[in-house]
C-alpha positions in Angstrom: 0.0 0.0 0.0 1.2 3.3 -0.8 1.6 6.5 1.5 -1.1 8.4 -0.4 -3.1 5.0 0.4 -2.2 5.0 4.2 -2.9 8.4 4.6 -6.6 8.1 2.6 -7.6 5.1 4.5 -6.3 6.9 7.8 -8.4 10.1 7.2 -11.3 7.7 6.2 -10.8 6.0 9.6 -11.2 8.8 11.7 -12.9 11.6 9.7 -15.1 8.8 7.4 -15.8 7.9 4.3 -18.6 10.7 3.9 -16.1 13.6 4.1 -12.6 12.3 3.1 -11.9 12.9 -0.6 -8.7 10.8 -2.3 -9.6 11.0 -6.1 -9.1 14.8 -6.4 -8.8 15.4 -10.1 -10.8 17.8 -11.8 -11.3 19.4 -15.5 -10.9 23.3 -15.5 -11.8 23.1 -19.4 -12.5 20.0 -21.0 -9.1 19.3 -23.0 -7.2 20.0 -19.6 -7.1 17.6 -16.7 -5.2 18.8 -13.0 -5.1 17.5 -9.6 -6.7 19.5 -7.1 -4.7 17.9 -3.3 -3.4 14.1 -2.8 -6.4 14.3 0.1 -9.0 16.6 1.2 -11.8 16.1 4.4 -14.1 18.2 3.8 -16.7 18.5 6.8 -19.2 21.6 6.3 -17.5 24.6 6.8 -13.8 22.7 7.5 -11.9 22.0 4.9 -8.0 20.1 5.0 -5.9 20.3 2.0 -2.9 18.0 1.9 -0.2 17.2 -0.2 2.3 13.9 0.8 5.8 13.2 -0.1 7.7 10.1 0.7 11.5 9.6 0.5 12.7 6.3 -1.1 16.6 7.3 -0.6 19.4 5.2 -2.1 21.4 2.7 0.0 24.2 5.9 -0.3 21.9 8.5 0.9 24.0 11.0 3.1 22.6 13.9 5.7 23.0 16.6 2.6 21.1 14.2 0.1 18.5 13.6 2.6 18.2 17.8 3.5 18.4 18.3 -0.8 15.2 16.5 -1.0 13.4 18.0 1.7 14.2 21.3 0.6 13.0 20.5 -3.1 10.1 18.3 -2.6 8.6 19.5 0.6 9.2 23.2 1.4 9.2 23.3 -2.7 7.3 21.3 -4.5 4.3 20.1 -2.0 4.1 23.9 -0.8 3.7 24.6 -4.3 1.1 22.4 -5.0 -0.8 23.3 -1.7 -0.7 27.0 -3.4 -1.9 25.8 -6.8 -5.1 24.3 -5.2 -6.1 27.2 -3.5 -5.9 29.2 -6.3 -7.9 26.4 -8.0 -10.7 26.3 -5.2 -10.9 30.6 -5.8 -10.7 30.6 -9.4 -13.0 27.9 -10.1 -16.9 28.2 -9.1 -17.3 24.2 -10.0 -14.8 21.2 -8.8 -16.5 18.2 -8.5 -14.9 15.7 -6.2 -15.9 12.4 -5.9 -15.9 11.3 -1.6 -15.3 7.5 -0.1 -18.7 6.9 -0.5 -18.8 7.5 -4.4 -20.9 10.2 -4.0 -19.6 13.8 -6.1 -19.8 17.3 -4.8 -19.1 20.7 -5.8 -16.7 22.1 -2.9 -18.0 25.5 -2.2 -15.5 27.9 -1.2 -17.8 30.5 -0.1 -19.1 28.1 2.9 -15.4 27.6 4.8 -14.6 29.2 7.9 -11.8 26.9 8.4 -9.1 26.0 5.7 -5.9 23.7 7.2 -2.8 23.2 4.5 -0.9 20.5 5.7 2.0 18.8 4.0 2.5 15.2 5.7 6.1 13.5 4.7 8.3 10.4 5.4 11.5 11.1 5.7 14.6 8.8 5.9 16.4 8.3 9.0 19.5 10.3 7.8 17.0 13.4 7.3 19.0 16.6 9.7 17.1 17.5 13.1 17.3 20.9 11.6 15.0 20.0 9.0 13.0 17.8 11.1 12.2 20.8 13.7 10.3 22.7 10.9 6.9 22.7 12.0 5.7 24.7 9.5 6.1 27.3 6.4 4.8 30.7 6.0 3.6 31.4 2.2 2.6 35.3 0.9 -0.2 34.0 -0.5 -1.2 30.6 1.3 -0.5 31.7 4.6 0.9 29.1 7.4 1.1 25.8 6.1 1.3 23.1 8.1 4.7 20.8 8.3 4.1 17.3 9.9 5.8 13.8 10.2 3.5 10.8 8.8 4.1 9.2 12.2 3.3 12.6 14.2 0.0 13.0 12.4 -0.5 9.2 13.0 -0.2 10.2 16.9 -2.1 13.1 16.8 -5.0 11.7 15.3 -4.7 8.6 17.7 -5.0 11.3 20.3 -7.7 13.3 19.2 -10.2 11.4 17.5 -12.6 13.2 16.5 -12.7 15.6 13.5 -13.8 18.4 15.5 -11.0 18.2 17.7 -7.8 17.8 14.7 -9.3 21.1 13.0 -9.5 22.8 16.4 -6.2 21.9 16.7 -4.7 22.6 14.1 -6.0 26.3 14.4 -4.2 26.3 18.0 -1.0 24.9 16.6 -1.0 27.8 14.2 -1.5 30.2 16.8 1.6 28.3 18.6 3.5 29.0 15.8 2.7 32.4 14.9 3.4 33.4 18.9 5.8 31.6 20.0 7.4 30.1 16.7 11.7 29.8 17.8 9.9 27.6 21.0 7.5 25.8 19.0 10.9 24.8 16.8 12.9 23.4 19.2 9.5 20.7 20.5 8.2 17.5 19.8 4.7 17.5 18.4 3.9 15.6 21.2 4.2 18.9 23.5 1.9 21.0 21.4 -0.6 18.4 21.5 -0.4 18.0 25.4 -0.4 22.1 25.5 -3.6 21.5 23.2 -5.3 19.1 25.8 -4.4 21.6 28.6 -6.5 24.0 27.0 -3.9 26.6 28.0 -3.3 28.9 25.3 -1.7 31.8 26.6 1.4 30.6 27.5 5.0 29.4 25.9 5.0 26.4 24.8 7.3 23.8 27.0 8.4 20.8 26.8 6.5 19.7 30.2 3.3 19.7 28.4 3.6 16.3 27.3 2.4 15.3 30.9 -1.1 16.2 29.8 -0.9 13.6 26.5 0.6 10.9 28.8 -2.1 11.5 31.4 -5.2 11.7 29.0 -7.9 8.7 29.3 -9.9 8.9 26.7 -13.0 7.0 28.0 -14.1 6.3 24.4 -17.1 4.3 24.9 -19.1 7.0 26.9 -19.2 9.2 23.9 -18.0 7.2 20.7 -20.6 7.8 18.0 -19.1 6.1 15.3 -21.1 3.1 15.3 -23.7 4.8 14.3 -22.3 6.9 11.5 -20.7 4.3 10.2 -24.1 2.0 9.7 -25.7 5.0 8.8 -26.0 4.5 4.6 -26.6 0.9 5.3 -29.6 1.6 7.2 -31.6 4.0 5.7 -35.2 3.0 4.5 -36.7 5.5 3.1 -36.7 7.0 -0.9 -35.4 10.2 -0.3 -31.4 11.4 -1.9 -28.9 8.7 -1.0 -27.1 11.6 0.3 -29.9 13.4 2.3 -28.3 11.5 5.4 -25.4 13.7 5.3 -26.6 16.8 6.9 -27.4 14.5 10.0 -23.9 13.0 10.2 -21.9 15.8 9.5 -23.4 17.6 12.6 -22.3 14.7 14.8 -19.2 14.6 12.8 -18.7 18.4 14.6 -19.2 17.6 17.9 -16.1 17.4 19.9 -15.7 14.8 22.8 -17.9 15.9 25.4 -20.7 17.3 23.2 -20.5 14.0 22.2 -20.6 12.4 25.8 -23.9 14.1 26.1 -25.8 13.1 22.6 -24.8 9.7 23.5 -26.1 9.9 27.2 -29.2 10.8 25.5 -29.5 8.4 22.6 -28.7 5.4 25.5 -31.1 7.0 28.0 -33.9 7.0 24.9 -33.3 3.5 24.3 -33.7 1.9 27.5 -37.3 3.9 28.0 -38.3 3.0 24.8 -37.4 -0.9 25.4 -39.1 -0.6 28.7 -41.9 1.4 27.3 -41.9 4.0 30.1 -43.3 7.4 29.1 -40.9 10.1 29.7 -40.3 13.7 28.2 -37.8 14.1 25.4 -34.3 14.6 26.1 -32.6 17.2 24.6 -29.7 19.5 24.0 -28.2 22.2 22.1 -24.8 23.0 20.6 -24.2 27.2 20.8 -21.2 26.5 19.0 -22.4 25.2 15.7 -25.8 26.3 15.8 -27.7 22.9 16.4 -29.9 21.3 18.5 -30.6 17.6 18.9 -34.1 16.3 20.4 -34.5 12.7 21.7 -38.0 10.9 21.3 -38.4 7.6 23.8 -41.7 6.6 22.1 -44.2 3.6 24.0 -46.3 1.8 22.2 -49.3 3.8 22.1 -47.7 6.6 20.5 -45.5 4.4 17.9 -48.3 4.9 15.2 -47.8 9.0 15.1 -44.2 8.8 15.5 -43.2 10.6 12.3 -45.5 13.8 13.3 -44.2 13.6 16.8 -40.6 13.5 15.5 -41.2 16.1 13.4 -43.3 18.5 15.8 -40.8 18.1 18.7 -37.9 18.5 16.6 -39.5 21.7 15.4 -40.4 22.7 18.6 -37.0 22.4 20.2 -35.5 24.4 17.4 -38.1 27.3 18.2 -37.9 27.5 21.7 -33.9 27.2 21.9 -34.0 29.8 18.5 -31.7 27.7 16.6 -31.2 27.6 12.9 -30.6 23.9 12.9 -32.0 20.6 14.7 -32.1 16.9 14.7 -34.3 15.0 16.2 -34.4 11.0 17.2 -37.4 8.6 18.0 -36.8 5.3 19.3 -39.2 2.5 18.9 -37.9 -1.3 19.9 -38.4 -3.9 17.6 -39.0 -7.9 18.4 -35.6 -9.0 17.5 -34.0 -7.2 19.9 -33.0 -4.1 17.5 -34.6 -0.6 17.5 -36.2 1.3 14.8 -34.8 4.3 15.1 -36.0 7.8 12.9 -34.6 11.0 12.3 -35.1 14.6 11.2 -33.4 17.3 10.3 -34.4 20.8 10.2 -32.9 23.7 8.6 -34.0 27.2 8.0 -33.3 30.9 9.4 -35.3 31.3 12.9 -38.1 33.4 12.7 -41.3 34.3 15.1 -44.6 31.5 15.1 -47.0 32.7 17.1 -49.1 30.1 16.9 -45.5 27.8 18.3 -45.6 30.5 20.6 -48.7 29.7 22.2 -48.0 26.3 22.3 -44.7 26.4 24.3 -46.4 28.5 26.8 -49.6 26.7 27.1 -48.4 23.4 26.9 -44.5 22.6 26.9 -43.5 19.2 26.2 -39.9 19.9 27.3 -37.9 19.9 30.6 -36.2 22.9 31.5 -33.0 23.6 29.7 -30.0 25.2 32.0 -26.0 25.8 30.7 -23.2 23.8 31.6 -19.5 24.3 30.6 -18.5 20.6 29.7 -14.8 19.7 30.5 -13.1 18.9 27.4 -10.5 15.6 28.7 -10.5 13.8 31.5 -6.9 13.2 32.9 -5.5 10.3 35.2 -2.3 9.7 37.2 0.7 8.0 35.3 2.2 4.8 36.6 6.0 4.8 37.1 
């Protein structure tokens, strides 16, 4: 397996199939064919562009060979190309891209907030520290791009996890960078993750910030979703566009670890009343940060035959009373063999006054109270000598 094959079926792994795009060639007239990035994840308003170069050095490499190539292919030519597909994403209003799935899309550059250029390289063992220390490389026109060993993005992803967290991160290793950039140098990556985890951003970087990566527990299964996203294409029922499940997915694709913690509290919690068929109010919760809200529907058996207008009044509802311009919501039914049928719905359009909701909420609100709570990010243990 190639690198460009590592490095696609490792962003497929942890940013899936839906968003990671490996085929990347486009036609900007029809007699003229270019490559656009070796990979791009492409996640809403995210967007990662990289470019990979691998070293297969003769058995009489030396130090100066080694520093030759990365001079020429990765501050060079991969910089290069990361600059070329920028200006290809500006100048061109339609570049269809075909995703892991096999479904195409036109990425729309008007929709990014965030844009990550990351050049990802494996270097021989005779490569210079000096070279190796080069965590980045500033371009007039690209900005900050992103300099990482294949085996440090390995660990960083290994770390991180979710999508959501590798962009935030890689916004706070730029920030490193541009404020601290002869300390950031003279680190492992290893350090600027752990300074990540600490959420302390106002201070040098240091070495002793690798504590916090060695400490971490990640506590995976009480707020891995990716079970569900996975299954997600494989188990939809109904007619609608094979990609309509996509704006559902990507929004839990967003969540970082303990927004996640707390849909999947939820989804549990709305599985067990279903299965004991225990009335109880919908659970819910919403997501300032990106704008959604998420509604969960425990439905008993005498309310299983309205289910789709309950699912999509409450998910309605819960958009309208928490004014958000976005909202999923779940109802869970349990099925004789031991599985659930499970429905959802998503809701999308600019918030704007219903009286007649209005009147409903305060005449009749089928929703608990809804308080804020800051949600700690990582959860850290003791390390064992």
């Amino acid at each position: 397996m190639s690198f460009e094959e590592d490095i696609a079926k490792l962003n497929q792994y942890y940013f899936f199939r839906e968003f990671t795009f490996s085929k990347n060639t486009f036609r900007p007239t029809p007699t003229e064919e270019v490559e656009l990035a070796d990979n791009v994840i492409w996640l809403d308003d995210i967007l990662n562009i990289y470019q990979l170069k691998e070293r297969q050095a003769p058995s009489n490499t030396s130090p100066d060979k080694e520093q030759r190539w990365f001079e020429q292919k990765v501050l060079g030519k991969a910089t290069r190309q990361i600059r070329d597909t920028l200006n290809y994403l500006k100048n061109h209003k339609d570049i269809y891209l075909q995703n892991h799935r096999g479904h195409a899309f036109n990425v729309t550059v008007s929709s990014l907030e965030s844009v990550h250029k990351l050049v990802l390289y494996k270097a021989h063992e005779a490569l210079p520290e000096s070279c190796r220390k080069q965590k980045h490389y500033r371009s007039q026109t690209a900005g900050l791009i992103h300099l990482i060993p294949a085996d440090d993005y390995l660990g960083t992803l290994r770390t991180l996890l979710t999508p959501a967290e590798v962009s935030d991160y890689l916004a706070f290793r730029e920030k490193l960078i541009t404020n601290w950039e002869e300390d950031v140098l003279n680190l492992p990556e290893q350090a600027l993750v752990g300074q990540y985890l600490s959420g302390i951003s106002n201070e040098k970087p240091k070495f002793v910030f690798v504590e916090y990566l060695r400490k971490l527990q990640h506590r995976a299964d009480e707020w891995d979703m990716t079970g569900v996203i996975n299954v997600f294409p494989e188990r939809v029922t109904t007619d609608n566009v094979s990609t309509d499940y996509y704006y559902i997915v990507k929004e839990i694709a967003k969540l970082m670890r303990n927004e996640l913690r707390e849909l999947k509290t939820r989804f549990q919690l709305s599985m067990e009343k279903a299965s004991a068929n225990e009335f109880v109010l919908p659970y819910r919760m919403a997501i300032p940060r990106t704008g959604c809200g998420f509604v969960f529907i425990p439905l008993t058996d005498d309310f299983i035959e309205h289910r789709l207008q309950f699912l999509q009044n409450f998910t309605y509802a819960h958009k309208y009373d928490q004014r958000l311009p976005k909202c999923i919501g779940v109802s869970f039914a349990p099925e004789e063999d031991g599985w659930y049928s499970v429905e959802w719905c998503y809701i999308e359009c600019p918030w704007q006054e219903d009286p007649e909701m209005e009147n409903r909420l305060r005449q009749n609100n089928p929703f608990g109270e809804v308080r804020a709570v800051e949600l700690s990010q990582y959860t850290f243990g003791s390390v064992e000598e």
